[in-house]
C-alpha positions in Angstrom: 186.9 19.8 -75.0 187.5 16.5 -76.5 191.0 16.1 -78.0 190.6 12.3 -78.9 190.8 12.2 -82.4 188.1 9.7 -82.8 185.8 11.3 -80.4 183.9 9.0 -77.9 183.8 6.0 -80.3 184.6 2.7 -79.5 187.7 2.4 -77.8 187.5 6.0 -76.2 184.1 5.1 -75.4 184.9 1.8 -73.7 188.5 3.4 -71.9 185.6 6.2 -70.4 183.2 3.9 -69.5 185.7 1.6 -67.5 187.2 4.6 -65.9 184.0 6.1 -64.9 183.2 1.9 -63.9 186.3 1.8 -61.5 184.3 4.7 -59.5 182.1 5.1 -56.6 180.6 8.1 -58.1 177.9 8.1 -60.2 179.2 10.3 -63.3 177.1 11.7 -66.3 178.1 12.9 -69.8 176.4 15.7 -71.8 177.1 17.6 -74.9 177.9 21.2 -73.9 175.9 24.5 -75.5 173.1 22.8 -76.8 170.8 25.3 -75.7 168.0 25.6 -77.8 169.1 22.1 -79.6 167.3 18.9 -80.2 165.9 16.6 -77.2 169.0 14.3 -78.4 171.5 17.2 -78.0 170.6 17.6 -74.4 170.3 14.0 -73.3 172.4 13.5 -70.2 174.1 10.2 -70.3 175.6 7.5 -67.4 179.5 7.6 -68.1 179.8 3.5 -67.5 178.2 2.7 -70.7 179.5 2.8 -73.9 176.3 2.4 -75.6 175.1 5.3 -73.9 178.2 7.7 -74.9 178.5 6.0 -78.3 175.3 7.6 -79.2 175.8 11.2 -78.1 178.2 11.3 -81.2 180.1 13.6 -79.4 183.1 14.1 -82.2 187.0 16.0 -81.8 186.5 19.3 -80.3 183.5 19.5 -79.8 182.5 20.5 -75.6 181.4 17.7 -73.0 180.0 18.3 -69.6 181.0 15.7 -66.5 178.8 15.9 -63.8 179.7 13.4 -60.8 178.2 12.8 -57.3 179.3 10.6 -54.5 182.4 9.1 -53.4 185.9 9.7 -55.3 183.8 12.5 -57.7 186.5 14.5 -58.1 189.1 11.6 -59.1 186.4 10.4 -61.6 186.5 13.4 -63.3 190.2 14.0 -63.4 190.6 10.5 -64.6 187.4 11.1 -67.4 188.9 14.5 -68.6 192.6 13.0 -69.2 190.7 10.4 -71.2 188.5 12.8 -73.7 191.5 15.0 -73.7 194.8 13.5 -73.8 197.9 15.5 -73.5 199.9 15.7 -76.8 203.8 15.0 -76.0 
């Protein structure tokens, strides 16, 4: 779930998409439990572009998918989901 209060706008957007940047892996985004939704609900995005996750309007709390293949996948995605989820202190 996405804890960032602004969502993945702007600067979330462009702190994901350098993260996902720094990787090997090749690493989408999605909205999650669109079933049944609009073609634009289930559009599956590359994670390196900020245009690209900028227009999912994915807002605060709402549910993201990570999907990531390749080399350092699983380091992508714990860096990604410490990004759209920071921890409160």
């Amino acid at each position: 779930m996405v804890t960032e209060a602004a969502g993945l706008h702007a600067r979330p957007a462009a702190a994901f998409a350098q993260a996902a940047g720094r990787s090997a892996a090749a690493v989408t985004v999605r909205r999650a439990g669109t079933e049944g939704g609009s073609e634009a609900d289930t559009r599956e995005v590359p994670a390196r572009s900020v245009l690209s996750l900028m227009s999912l309007n994915i807002r605060s709390g709402e549910e993201i998918v990570l999907t990531a293949r390749g080399e350092g996948a699983a380091e992508a995605l714990a860096e990604l989901a410490a990004i759209a989820a920071p921890e409160s202190s």
